[in-house]
C-alpha positions as CSV (number, residue, x, y, z in Angstrom):
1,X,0.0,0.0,0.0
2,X,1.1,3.8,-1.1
3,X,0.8,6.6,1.6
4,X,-2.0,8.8,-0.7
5,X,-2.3,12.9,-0.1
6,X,-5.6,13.8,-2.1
7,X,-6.9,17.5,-1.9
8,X,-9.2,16.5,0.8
9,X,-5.9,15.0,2.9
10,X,-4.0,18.4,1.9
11,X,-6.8,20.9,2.9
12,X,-6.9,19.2,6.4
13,X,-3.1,19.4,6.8
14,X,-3.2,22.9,5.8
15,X,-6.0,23.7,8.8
16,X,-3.8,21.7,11.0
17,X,-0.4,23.3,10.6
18,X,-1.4,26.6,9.6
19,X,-0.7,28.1,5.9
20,X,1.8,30.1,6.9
21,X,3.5,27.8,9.2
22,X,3.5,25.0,6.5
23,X,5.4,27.4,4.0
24,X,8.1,28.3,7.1
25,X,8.4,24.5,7.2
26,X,8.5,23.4,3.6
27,X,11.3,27.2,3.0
28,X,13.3,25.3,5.8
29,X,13.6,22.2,4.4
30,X,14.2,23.7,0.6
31,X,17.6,26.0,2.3
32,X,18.4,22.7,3.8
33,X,18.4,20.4,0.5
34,X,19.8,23.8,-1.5
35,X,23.3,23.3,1.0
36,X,23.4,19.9,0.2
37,X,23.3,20.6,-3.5
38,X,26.2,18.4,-5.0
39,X,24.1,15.2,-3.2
40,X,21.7,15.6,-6.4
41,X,21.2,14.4,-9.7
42,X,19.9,17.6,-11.5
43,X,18.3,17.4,-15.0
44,X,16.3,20.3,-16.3
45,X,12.8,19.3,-16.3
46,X,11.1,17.5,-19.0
47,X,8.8,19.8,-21.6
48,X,6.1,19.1,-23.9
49,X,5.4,22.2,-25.6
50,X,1.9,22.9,-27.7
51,X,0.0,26.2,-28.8
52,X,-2.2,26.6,-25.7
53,X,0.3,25.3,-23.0
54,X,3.1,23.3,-21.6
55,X,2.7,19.7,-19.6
56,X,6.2,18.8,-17.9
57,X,7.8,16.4,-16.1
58,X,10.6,17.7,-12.8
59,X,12.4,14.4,-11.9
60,X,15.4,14.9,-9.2
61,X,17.1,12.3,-6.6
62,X,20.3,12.4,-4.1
63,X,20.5,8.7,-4.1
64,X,18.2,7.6,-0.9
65,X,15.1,9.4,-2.4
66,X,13.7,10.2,-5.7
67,X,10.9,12.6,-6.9
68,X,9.2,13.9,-10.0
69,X,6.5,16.3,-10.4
70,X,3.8,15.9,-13.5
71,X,3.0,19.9,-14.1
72,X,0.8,21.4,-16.3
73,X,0.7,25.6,-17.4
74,X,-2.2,26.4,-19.8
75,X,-3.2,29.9,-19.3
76,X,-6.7,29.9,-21.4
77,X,-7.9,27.5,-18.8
78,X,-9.2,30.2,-16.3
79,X,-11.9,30.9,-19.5
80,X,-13.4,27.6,-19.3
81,X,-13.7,27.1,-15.4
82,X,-10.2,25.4,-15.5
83,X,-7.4,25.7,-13.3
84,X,-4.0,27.2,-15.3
85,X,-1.8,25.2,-13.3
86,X,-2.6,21.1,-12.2
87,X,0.3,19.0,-11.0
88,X,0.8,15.5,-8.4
89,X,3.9,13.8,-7.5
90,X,5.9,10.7,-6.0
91,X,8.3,10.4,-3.5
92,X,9.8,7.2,-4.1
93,X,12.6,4.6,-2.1
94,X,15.7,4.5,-4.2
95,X,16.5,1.3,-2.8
96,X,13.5,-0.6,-3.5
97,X,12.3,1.9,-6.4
98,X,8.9,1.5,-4.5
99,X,6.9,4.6,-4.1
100,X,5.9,6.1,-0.6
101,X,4.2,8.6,-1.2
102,X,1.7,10.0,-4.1
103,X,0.5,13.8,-3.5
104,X,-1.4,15.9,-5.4
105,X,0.4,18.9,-6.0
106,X,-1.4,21.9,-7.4
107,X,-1.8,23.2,-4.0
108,X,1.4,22.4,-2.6
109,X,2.9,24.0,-5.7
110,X,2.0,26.8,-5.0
111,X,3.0,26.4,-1.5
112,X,6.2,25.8,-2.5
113,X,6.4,28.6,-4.7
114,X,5.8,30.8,-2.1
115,X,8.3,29.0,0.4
116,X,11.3,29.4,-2.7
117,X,10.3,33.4,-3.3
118,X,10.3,34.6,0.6
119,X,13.3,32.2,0.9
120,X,15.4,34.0,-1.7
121,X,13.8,37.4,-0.5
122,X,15.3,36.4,3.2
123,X,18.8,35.9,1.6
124,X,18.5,39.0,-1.2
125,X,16.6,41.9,-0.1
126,X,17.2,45.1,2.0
127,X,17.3,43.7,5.3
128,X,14.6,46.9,6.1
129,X,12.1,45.4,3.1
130,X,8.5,46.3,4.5
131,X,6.6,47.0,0.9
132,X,5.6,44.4,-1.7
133,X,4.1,44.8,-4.8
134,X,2.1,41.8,-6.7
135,X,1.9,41.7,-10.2
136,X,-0.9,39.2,-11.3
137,X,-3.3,38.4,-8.3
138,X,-4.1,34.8,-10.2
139,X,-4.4,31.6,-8.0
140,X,-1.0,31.9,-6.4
141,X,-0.6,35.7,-5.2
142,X,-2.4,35.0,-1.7
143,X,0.1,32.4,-1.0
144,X,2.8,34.9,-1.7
145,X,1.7,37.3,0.1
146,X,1.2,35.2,3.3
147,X,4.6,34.2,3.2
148,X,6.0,37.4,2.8
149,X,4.0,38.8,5.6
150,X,5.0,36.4,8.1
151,X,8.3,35.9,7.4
152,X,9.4,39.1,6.3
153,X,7.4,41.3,8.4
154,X,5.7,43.0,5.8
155,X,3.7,46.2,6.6
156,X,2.2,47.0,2.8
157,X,1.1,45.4,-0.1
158,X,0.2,46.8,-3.3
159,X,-2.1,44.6,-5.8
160,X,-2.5,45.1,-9.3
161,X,-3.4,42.8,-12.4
162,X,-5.2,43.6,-15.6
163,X,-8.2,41.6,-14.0
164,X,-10.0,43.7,-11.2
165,X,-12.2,41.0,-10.3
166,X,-8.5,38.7,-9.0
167,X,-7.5,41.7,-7.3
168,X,-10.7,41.8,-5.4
169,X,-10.1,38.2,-4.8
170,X,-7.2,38.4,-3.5
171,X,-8.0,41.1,-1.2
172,X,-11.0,39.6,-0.2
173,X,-8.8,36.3,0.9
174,X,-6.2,38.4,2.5
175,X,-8.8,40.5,5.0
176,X,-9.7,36.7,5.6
177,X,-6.9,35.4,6.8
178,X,-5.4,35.6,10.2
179,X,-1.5,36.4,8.6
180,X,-2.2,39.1,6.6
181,X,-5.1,41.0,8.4
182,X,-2.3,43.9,10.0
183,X,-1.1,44.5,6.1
184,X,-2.3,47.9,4.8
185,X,-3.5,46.4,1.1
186,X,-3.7,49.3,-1.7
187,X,-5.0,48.5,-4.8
188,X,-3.1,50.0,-7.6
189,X,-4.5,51.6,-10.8
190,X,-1.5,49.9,-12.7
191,X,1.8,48.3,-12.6
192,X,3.8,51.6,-12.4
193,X,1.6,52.7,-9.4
194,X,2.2,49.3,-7.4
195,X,6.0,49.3,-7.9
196,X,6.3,53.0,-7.4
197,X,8.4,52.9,-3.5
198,X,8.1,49.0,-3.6
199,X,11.1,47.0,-1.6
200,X,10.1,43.7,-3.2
201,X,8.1,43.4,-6.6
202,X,6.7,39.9,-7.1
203,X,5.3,39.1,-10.9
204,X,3.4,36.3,-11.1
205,X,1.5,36.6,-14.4
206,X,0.7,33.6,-16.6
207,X,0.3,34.4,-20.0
208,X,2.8,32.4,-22.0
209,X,4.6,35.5,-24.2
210,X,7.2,37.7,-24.1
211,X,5.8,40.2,-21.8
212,X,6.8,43.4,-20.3
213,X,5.5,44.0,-17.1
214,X,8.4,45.8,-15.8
215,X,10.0,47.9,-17.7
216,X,13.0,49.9,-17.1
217,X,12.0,53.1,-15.7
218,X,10.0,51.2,-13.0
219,X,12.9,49.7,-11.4
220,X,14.6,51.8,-8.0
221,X,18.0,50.8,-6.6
222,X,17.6,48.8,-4.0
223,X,14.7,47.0,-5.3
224,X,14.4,42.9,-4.9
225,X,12.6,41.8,-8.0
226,X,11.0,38.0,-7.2
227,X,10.7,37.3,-11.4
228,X,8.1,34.1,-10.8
229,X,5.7,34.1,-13.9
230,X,8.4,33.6,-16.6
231,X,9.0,30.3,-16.9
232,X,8.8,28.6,-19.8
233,X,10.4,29.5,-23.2
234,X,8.8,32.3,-25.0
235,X,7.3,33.7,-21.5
236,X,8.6,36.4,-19.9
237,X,7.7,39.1,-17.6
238,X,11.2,41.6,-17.3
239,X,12.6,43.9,-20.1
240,X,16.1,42.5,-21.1
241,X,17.4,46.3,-20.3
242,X,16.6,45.8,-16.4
243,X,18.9,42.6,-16.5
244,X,21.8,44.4,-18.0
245,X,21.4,47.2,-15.6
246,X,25.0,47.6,-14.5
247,X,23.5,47.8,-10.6
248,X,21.8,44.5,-11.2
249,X,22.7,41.4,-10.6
250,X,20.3,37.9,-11.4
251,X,20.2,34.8,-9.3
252,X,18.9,32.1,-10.8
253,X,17.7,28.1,-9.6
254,X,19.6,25.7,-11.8
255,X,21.2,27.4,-14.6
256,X,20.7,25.3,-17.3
257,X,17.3,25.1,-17.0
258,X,16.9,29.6,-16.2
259,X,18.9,29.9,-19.6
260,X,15.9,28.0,-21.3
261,X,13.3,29.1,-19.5
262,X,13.5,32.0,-17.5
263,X,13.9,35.6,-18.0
264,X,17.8,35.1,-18.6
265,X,16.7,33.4,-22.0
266,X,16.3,36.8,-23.5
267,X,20.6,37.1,-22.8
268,X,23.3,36.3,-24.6
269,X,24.7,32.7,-23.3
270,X,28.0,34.0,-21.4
271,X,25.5,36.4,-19.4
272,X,26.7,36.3,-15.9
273,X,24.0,35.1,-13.2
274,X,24.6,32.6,-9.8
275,X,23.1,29.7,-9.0
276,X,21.1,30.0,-5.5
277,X,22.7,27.2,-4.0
278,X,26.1,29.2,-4.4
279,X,24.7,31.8,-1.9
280,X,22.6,29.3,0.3
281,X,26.3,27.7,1.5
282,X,28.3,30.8,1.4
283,X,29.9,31.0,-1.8
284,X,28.6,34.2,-3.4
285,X,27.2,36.6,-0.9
286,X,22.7,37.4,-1.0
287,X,23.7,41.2,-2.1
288,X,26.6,43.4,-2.1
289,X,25.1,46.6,-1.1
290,X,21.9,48.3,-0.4
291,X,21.5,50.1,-3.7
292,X,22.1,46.8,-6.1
293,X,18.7,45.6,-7.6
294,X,18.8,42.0,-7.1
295,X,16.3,39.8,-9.3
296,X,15.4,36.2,-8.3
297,X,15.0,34.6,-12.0
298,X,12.6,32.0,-10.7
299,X,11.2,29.4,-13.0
300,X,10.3,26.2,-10.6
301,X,13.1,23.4,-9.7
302,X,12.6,19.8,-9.1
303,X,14.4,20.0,-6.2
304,X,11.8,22.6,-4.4
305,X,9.3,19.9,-5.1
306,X,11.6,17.1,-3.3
307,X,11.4,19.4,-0.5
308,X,7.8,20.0,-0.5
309,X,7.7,15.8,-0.8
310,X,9.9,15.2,2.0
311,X,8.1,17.7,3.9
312,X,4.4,15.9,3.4
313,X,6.1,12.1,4.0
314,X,7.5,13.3,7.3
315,X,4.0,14.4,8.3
316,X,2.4,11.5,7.3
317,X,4.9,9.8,8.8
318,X,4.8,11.2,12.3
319,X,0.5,10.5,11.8
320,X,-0.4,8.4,9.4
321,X,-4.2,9.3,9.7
322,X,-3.1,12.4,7.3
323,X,-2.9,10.3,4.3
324,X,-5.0,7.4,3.1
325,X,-3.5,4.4,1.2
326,X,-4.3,3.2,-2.0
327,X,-3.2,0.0,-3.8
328,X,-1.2,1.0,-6.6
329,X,1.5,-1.2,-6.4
330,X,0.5,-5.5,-6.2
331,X,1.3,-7.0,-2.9
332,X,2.1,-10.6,-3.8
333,X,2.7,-14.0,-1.7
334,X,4.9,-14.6,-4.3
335,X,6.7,-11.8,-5.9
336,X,7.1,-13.8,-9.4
337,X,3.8,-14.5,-10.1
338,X,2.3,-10.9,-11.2
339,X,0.3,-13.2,-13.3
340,X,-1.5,-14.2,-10.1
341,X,-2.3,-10.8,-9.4
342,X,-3.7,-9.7,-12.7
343,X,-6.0,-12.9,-13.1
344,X,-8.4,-14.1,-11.0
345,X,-9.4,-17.3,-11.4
346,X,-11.4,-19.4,-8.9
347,X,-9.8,-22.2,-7.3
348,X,-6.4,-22.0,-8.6
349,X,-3.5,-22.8,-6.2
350,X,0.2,-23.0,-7.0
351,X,2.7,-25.6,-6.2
352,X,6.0,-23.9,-5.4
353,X,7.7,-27.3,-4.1
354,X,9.0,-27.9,-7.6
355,X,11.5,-26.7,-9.9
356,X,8.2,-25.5,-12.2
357,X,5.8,-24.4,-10.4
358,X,2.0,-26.5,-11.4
359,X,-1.1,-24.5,-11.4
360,X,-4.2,-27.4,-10.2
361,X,-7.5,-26.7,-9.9
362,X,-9.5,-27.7,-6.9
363,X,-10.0,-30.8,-8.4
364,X,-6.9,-31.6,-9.3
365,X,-6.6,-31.4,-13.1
366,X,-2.9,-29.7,-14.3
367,X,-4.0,-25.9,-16.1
């Protein structure tokens, strides 16, 4: 039997621990997996590409454990009641190559999202970062916003997207909930007036195109730009002139995957950026000074999704009454006959006290 995490089983553990709490925990677990970097296998994830969207496949291991993440990003969803963003997962025993655990993961995506942007933030920004800005208010801005708020001791944020009815969403959830009732919330009239004074802008848009949400002019010294919606080829958020902004420098998850996919894709191949993990375990300080603009190319990294895994098994494991099981894969008397499993047949016994096993019937006739 498989531990299962359905999105009845992942509601209740997100009552239980808390939203913001279960972000802390899964951002704590990422930081520790990102100093134990050279323990992975890393592949850039796998991508089927078509006109209206991209499904992938995010597989990563360090040799005890192994995960992948089935993802989906179709941005015309939202128009036909659809969600832009599915995805589940497995957690799996190297040893045995048995799986442990099978989660849903469109929630705990964008958990994890969250958990990677404040984690970077924590490690990039102005130490004194009170103001966010939220570009796109889709299906994963409140879970930004919680995080930022309780981990960064936010004081303001600023909402805009082109859609007024997800701002008033979002604002509506964020007056709801017990982490973010102390933010002041203004709701900008467009993306200049959001970033205008921001500490941290976060864009999170999804349209898959090569947008420009922030342009050039928009962008302060100082500034900590969390780059999120960008993320697969052809989608982008950031004019290529704020990258090459001689104050700014660009962090990215796992470079060979950014130089695909992220908003370093619009650069020349020898651009300069620095892998996270190089300033998680000290090689390459979070910033320099207080005026560089620091930008967080964030595309999505199998092994945030390890983390998130590891994070959920450990739960279950401590009470097992927060997943349910499910049978998916056989478990045999005898491990050579799958043949057993698959077919039912009434009566049928197996002699194992010969070389070949022989199948009788009840009455004794060889099958």
């Amino acid at each position: 039997m498989v531990d299962y995490i359905g999105i009845s089983d992942i509601r209740r553990i997100v009552r239980e621990q808390g939203i913001e709490s279960l972000i802390a925990q899964i951002a704590t677990q990422i930081e520790a997996d990102y100093r134990r970097w050279g323990a992975f296998e890393k592949d850039a994830r796998i991508a089927s590409h078509s006109p209206v969207g991209v499904i992938e496949l995010m597989p990563i291991s360090d040799g005890r454990h192994y995960t992948f993440k089935y993802v989906n990003g179709h941005p015309g969803n939202t128009a036909a009641g659809l969600l832009t963003v599915t995805a589940f997962g497995v957690l799996a025993d190297v040893e045995t190559g048995y799986p442990l655990l099978l989660s849903e993961l469109t929630i705990v995506t964008a958990l994890r999202t969250a958990a990677m942007s404040v984690l970077a933030a924590r490690w990039m920004a102005r130490p004194d970062a009170r103001v966010l800005a939220l570009i796109g208010n889709g299906a994963q801005s409140e879970f930004q916003a919680i995080a930022f708020a309780h981990q960064l001791g936010l004081r303001e944020v600023r909402l805009y997207d082109v859609d007024p009815a997800a701002s008033h969403k979002l604002e509506r959830n964020l007056l709801r909930s017990r982490a973010t009732q102390h933010l002041k919330i203004v709701r900008a009239t467009s993306v200049a007036d959001a970033v205008r004074g921001a500490d941290i802008v976060t864009t999170i848009t999804a349209d898959k195109r090569n947008a420009v949400i922030l342009s050039p002019e928009m962008i302060e010294p100082g500034m900590h730009l969390n780059a999120v919606g960008g993320d697969c080829p052809g989608k982008t958020e950031l004019h290529a002139d704020i990258l090459l902004r001689p104050d700014a420098r660009v962090v990215v998850e796992l470079e060979a995957q950014s130089r695909v996919e992220g908003e370093v894709q619009q650069m020349a191949p020898d651009f300069p950026v620095t892998e996270f993990e190089q300033i998680v375990r000290g090689a390459a300080p979070g910033r320099h000074h207080a005026g560089e603009v620091s930008i967080f190319d964030s595309v999505g990294f199998a092994l945030e999704d390890y983390s998130a895994l590891r994070v959920l098994h450990q739960l279950v494991q401590e009470d097992p009454r927060r997943a349910r099981q499910i049978d998916l894969v056989p478990d045999l008397d005898d491990p050579k006959d799958l043949y057993g499993a698959a077919v039912d047949v009434p009566g049928l016994s197996i002699r194992h006290d010969t070389p070949f096993a022989v199948a009788r019937t009840a009455g004794g006739a060889v099958q």
